[in-house]
C-alpha positions in Angstrom: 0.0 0.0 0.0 1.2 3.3 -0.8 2.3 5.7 1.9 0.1 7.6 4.5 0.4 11.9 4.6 0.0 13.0 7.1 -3.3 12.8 9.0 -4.5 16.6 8.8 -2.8 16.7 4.8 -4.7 13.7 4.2 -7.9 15.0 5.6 -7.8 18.2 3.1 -7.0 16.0 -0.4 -10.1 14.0 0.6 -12.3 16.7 0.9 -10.7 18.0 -2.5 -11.2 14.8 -4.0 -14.8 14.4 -2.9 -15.5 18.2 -4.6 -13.8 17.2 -7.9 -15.4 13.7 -8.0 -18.0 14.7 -10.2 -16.7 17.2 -11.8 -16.0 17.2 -15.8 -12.4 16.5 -16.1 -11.6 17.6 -20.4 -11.5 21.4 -19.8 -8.5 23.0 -20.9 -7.1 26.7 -19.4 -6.3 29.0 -21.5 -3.0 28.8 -21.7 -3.9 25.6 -24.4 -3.7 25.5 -27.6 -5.9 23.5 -29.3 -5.2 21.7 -32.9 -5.1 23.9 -35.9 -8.8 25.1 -36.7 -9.9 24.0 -33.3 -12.0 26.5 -31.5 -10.2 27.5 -28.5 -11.6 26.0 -25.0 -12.9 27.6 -22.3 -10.9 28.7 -19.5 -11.8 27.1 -16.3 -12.1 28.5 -12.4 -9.0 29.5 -10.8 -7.5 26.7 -9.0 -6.9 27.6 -5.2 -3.6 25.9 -3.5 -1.9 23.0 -4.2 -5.6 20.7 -5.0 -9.0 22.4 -4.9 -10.4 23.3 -1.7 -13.2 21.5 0.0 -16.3 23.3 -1.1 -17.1 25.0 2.6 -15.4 25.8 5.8 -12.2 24.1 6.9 -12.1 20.3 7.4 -13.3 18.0 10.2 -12.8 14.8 11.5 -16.7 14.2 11.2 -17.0 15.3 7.6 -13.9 12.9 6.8 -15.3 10.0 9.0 -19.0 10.6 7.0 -17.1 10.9 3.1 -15.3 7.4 3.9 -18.7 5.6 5.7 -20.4 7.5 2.0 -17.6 5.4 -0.1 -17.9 2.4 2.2 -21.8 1.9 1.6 -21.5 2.8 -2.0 -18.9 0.2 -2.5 -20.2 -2.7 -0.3 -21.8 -5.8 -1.9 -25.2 -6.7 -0.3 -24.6 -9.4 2.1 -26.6 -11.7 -0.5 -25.1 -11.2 -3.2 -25.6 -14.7 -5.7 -21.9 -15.5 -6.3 -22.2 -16.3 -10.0 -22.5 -12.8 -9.8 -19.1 -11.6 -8.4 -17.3 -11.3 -11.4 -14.3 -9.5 -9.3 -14.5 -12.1 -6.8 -15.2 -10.4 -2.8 -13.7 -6.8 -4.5 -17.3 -6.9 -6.6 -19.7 -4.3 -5.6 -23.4 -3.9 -6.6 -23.5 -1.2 -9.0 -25.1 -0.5 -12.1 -25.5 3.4 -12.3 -23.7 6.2 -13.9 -20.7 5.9 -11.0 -20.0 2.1 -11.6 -16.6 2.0 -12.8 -15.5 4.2 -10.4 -16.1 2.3 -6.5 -13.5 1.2 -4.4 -12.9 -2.3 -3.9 -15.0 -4.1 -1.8 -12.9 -5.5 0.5 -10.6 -2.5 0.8 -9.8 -1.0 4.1 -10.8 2.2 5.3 -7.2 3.2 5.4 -7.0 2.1 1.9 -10.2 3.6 0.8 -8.7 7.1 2.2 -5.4 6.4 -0.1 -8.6 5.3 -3.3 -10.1 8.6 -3.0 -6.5 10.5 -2.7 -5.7 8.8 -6.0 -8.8 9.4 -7.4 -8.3 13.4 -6.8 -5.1 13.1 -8.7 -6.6 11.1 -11.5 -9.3 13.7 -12.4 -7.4 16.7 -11.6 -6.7 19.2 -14.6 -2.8 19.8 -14.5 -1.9 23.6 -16.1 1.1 24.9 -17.7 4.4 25.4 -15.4 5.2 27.7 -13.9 2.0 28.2 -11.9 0.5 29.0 -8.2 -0.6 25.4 -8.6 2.6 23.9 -7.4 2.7 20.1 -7.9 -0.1 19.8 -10.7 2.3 22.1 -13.1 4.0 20.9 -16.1 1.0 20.0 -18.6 2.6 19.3 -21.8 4.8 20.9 -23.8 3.0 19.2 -26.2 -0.2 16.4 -24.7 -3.3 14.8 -26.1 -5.0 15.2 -22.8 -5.0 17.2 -19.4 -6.2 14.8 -16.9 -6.7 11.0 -16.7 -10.5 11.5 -16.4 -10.3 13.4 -19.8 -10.2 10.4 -21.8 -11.3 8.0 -19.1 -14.2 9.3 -18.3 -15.7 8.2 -14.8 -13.0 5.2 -15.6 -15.0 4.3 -18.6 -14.2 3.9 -22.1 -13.7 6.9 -24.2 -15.7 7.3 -27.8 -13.6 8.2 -31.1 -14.4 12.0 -32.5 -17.1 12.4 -34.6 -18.9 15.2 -36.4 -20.7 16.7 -33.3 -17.5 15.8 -30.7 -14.9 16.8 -33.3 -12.6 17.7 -30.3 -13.3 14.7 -28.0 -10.2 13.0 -26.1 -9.6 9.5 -25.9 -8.5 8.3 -29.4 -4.7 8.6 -29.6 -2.3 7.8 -32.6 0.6 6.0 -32.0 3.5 6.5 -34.4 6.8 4.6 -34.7 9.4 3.2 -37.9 10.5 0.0 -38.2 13.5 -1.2 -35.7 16.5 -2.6 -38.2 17.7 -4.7 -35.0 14.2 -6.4 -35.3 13.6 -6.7 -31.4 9.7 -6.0 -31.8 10.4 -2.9 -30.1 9.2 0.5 -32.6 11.6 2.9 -33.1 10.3 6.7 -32.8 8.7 8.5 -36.3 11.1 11.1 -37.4 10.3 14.2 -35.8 7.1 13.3 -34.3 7.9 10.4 -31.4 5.8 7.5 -30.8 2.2 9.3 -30.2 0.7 12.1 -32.1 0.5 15.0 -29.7 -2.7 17.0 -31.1 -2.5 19.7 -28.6 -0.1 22.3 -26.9 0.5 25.0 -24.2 0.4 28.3 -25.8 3.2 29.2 -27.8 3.9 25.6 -29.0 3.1 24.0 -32.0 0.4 20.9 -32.5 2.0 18.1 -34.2 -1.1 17.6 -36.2 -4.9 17.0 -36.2 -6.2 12.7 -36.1 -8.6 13.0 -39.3 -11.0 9.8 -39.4 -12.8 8.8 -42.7 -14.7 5.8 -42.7 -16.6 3.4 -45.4 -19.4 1.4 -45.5 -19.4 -2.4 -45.2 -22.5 -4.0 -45.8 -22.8 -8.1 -45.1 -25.5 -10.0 -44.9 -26.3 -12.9 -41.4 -27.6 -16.2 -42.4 -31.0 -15.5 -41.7 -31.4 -12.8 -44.1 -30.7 -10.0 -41.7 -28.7 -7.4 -43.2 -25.8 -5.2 -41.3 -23.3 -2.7 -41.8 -19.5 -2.2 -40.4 -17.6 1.3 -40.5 -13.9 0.5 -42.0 -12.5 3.8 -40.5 -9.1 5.3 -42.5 -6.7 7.7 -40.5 -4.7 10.2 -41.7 -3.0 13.3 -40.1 -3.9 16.6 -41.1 -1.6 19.7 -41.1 1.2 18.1 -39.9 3.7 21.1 -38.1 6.9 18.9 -38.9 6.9 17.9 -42.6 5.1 14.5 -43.8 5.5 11.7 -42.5 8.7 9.7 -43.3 7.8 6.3 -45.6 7.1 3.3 -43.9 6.0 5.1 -40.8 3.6 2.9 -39.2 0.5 4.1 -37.4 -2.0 2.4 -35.3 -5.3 4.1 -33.4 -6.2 3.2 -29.9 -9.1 4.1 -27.8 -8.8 4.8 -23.9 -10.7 1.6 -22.1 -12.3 1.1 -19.4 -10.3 0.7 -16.0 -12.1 -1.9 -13.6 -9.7 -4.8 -12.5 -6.9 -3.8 -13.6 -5.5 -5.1 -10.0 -7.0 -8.2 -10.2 -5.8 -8.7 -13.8 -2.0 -8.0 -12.6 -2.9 -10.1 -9.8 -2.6 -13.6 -11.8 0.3 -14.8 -11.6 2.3 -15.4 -14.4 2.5 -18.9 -14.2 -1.4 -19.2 -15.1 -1.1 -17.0 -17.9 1.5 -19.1 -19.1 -0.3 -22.5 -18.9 -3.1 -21.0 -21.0 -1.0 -19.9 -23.6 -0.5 -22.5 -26.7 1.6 -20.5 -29.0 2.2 -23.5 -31.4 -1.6 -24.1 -31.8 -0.5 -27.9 -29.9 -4.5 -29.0 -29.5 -5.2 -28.3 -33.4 -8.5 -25.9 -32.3 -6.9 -23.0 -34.5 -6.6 -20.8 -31.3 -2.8 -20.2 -30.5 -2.3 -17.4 -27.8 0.9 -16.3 -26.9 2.2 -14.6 -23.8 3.3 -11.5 -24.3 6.9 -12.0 -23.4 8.2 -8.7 -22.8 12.6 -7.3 -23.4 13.2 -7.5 -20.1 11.4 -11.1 -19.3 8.7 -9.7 -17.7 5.2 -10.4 -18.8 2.7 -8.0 -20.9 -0.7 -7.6 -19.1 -1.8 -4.4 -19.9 -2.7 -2.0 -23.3 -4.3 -3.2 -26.7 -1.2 -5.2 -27.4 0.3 -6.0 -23.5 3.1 -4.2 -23.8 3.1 -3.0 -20.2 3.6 -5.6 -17.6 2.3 -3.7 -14.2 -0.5 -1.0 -13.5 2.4 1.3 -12.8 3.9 1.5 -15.7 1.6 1.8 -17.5 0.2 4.4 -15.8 3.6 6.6 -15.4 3.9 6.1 -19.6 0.2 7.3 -20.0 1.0 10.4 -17.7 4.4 11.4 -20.2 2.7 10.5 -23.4 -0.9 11.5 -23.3 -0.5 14.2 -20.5 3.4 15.4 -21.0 3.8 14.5 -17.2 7.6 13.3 -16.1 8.1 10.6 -13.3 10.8 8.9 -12.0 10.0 6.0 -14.7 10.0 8.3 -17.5 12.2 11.4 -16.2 12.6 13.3 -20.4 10.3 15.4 -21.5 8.2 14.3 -24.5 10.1 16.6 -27.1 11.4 14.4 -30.5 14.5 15.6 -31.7 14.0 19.2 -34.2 11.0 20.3 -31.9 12.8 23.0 -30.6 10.2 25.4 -29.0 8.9 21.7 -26.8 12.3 21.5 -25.9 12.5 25.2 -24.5 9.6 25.5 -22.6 9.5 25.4 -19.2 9.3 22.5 -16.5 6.7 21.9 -14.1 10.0 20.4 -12.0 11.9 17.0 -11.7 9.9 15.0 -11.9 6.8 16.6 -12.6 4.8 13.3 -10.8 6.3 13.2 -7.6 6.3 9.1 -5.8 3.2 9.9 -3.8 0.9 11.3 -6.9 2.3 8.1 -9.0 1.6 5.6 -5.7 -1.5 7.1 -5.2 -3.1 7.1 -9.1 -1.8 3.4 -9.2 -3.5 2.2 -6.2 -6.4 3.8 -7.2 -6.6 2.3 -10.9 -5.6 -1.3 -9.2 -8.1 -1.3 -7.0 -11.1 0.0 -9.1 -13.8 -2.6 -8.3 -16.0 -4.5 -11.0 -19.4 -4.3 -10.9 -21.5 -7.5 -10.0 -23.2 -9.5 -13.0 -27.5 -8.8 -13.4 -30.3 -10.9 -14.9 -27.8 -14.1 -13.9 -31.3 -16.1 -14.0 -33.2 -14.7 -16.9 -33.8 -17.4 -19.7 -32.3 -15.5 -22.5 -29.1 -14.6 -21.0 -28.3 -18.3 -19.9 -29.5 -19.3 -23.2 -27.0 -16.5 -24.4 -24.1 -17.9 -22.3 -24.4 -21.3 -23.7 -23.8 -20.4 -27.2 -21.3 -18.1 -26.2 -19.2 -21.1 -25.0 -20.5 -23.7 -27.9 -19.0 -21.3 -30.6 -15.7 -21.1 -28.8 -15.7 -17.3 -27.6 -14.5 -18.8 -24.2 -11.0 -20.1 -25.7 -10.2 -16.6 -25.6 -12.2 -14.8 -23.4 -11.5 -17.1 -20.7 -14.6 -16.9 -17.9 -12.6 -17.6 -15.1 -9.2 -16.9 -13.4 -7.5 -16.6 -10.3 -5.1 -14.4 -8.5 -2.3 -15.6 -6.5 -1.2 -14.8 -3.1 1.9 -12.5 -4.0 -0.1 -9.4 -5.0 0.9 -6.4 -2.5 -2.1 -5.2 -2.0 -4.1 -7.8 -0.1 -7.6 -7.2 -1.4 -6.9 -8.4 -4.7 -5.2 -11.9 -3.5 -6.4 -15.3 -3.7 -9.5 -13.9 -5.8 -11.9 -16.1 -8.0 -12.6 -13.6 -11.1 -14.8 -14.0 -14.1 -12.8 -11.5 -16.4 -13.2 -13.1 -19.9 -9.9 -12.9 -20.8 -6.8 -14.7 -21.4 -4.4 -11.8 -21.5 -2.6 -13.3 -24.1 -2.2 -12.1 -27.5 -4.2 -13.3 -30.9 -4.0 -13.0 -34.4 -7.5 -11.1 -35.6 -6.9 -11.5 -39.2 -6.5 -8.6 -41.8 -9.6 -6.7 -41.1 -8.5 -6.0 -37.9 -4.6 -5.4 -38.3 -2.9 -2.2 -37.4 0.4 -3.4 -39.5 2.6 -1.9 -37.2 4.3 -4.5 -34.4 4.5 -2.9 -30.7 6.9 -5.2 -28.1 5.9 -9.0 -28.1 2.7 -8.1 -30.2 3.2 -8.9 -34.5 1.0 -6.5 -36.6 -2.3 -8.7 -36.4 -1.9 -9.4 -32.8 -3.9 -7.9 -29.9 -4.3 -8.5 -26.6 -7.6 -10.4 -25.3 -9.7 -7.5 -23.7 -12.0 -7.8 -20.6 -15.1 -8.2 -21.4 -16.8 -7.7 -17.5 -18.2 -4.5 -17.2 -19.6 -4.2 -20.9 -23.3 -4.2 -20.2 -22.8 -0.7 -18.3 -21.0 1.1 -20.9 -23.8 2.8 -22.4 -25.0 3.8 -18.6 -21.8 4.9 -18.2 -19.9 6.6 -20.8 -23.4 7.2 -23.1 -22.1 4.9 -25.7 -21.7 1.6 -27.0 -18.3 1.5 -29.2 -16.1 -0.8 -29.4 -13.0 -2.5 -30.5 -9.0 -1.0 -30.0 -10.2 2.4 -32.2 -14.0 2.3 -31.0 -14.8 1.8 -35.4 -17.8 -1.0 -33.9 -20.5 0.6 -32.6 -22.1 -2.3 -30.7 -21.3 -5.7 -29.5 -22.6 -7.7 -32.9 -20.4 -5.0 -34.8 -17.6 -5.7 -32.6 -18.2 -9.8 -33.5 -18.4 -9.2 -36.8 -14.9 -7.5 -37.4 -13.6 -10.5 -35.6 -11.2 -12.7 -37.7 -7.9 -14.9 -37.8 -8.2 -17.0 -34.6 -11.4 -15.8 -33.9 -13.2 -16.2 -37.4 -14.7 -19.6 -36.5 -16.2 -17.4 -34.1 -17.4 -15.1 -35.9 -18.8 -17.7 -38.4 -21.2 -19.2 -36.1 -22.8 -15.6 -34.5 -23.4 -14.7 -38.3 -24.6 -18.2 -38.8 -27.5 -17.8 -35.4 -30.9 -16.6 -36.2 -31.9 -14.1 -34.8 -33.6 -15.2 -31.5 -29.7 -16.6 -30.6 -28.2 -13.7 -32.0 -30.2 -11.5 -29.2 -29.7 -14.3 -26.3 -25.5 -14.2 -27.0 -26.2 -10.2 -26.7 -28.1 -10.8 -23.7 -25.3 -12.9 -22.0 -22.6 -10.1 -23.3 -25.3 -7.2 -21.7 -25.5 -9.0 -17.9 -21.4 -8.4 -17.7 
């Protein structure tokens, strides 16, 4: 568990961190510049201090004692809880509004639940442009693709690509690299422009360039008769500030997912990931997942293609490449060679995370609790489950796991979890392929996503996309762009009337 502040310290970031909770974290001061032919955003309230204040009169030992019995009941199972239903094992909780991705664990401590809510402060706080007042949230950019954690992970949820009404909408990012002659998997930097197209800046710096998304029309026809339609999106990079892009750049779209688990999920031990995997395709089923072996022998859990191995590292690399936020993982500024002005302006410090912020936005990402399963006894979702597992989704999107005992935080040990994934990584055919290889993970490959908590992602992000760049725009979409490993898969859904069609969406809905 991370380190405690200080009693009375603590006591003032959790009454900041209750004020901000629901508070819209993609506002950007006005010290932002936007990409070219963006309209320029808002400027938000003055921040006071180091975090926001709470909202009235100076903090008490009551008003801390009632916020932490608040995020106790909220996250607390009911004592009857069915437990097909725990799909995150004694961390589930029994949520299903707007706020469901964003409880504490269960089982968590009232200590710990202080340290969640500190974490969760830091995670949707806006950081500003150094220097500022604001000492220890200054340092936004130079150059950034969001200003807060919560700006693409809204309330820990799954972000939506742009589209013609949300043309400025975080949470779809490009990643950019050339190929590495040593051929180590690992991408090399695109000339001038780094691994990530940085879309925004801090005023005075230029935007590497503007994401453009065009996207044709797919028609296909199910078995029964039933017609549908799938959006092949194309990307290309608008006004690009540096010169066009060098040939055989590679490029590859991802969408911000959802956060619930991710403890649990680094809570497996490696050895069970392992046993899973069949690389070789040994059994003959045409499934052959492979463990995402990573330079340094570690093991890949986390991103579209695994390429992170622990919660935090991955988040310490989201805060330098989406946010332009230093650590003591990633200690240079996000500035590719020839961007001079990036590599002029000034630092929000050394590093601009300190160990407590990073400690504290870990926990609170591991420990993120999943939300109990629903209509576990309605006809058409066990109807839905069965054929779920009879066309073979479960090779893959494995239904159960369990974590070890070597996990430091003890909440998320020796924990029965219904995640529906393998966490290893799979070849989805062409359709799917980004071309461009990313650590253990070939061009074709992606990582097995989660699938628990994807019946609430309309109630709580508003929407139902899908897939690493969010181009499905429901679950049957999301089958349907399924192929390589999973095109048996895919095969039989498209093959289902539609009576089984709806029950497998049923099954998909009670997660």
């Amino acid at each position: 568990m991370p380190p405690h502040l200080h009693p009375r310290a603590a006591a003032v970031l959790l009454l900041a961190a209750l004020s901000l909770a629901g508070q819209s974290c993609g506002g950007s001061p006005p010290a932002i510049r936007p990409s070219p032919g963006a309209a320029a955003p808002a400027a938000p309230a003055a921040p006071a201090g180091t975090l926001p204040g709470p909202p009235a009169g100076a903090p008490t030992d009551a008003r801390i004692a009632a916020a932490t019995r608040q995020a106790a009941t909220a996250a607390a199972p009911p004592t009857a809880m069915d437990p097909r239903a725990l799909l995150g094992g004694d961390t589930a909780v029994a949520a299903r509004g707007r706020d469901a991705f964003g409880l504490p664990a269960a089982n968590l401590p009232a200590a710990a639940r202080r340290d969640f809510t500190l974490g969760k402060s830091f995670f949707n706080v806006n950081w500003v442009t150094a220097p500022a007042s604001t000492a220890g949230r200054d340092g936004l950019g130079p150059t950034f693709n969001a200003q807060a954690c919560a700006s693409c992970h809204v309330k820990d949820g799954r972000a939506a690509p742009p589209d013609v009404d949300h043309p400025l909408r975080p949470g779809l990012l490009l990643r950019l690299s050339v190929p590495q002659a040593a051929g180590d998997g690992i991408p090399g930097p695109a000339v001038a422009y780094g691994r990530q197209l940085q879309d925004r800046a801090n005023l005075g710096i230029p935007t590497e360039g503007r994401l453009v998304i065009a996207a044709t029309e797919r028609p296909g026809h199910y078995a029964d008769g039933d017609d549908y339609t799938l959006l092949a999106p194309r990307y290309t990079v608008a006004d690009p500030a540096f010169g066009p892009f060098g040939t055989g750049t590679l490029t590859s779209p991802r969408i911000a997912p959802t956060l619930i688990g991710l403890g649990l999920l680094e809570a497996v031990d490696a050895a069970t990931l392992l046993t899973a995997a069949d690389p070789d395709d040994a059994d003959g089923d045409g499934i052959s997942g492979r463990a995402a072996t990573l330079e340094a022998g570690s093991l890949g859990r986390f991103g579209w293609k695994a390429t992170q191995p622990t919660v935090r590292e991955q988040v310490a690399l989201a805060f330098l490449e989406d946010i332009g936020i230093t650590s003591a993982l990633h200690g240079e500024q996000n500035c590719p060679p020839g961007q001079r002005a990036c590599a002029e302006a000034p630092e929000g410090g050394r590093p601009e995370l300190d160990a407590v912020k990073l400690d504290r936005v870990t926990f609170y990402c591991q420990t993120l609790a999943v939300p109990a399963r629903r209509s576990l006894d309605d006809p058409q979702t066990t109807r839905g489950e069965t054929r779920f597992a009879d066309l073979g989704c479960t090779t893959c999107h494995r239904p159960e796991l369990r974590t070890g005992s070597g996990h430091p935080i003890a909440a998320l040990r020796e924990q029965t979890i219904h995640p529906y994934t393998d966490l290893l990584l799979h070849d989805m055919g062409p359709d799917l392929a980004d071309g461009r290889p990313d650590g253990a993970a070939s061009g074709s490959e992606w990582r097995t996503p989660p699938l628990w908590g994807i019946g609430l992602q309309e109630t709580v992000n508003g929407h139902t996309r899908l897939l690493h760049d969010g181009r499905a725009r429901d679950m049957a979409e999301a089958i349907l762009w399924h192929g390589g490993e999973a095109e048996a898969a895919r095969e039989g859904f498209r093959q289902l009337d539609r009576t089984e069609r709806a029950a497998l969406l049923a099954f998909l809905e009670s997660l």
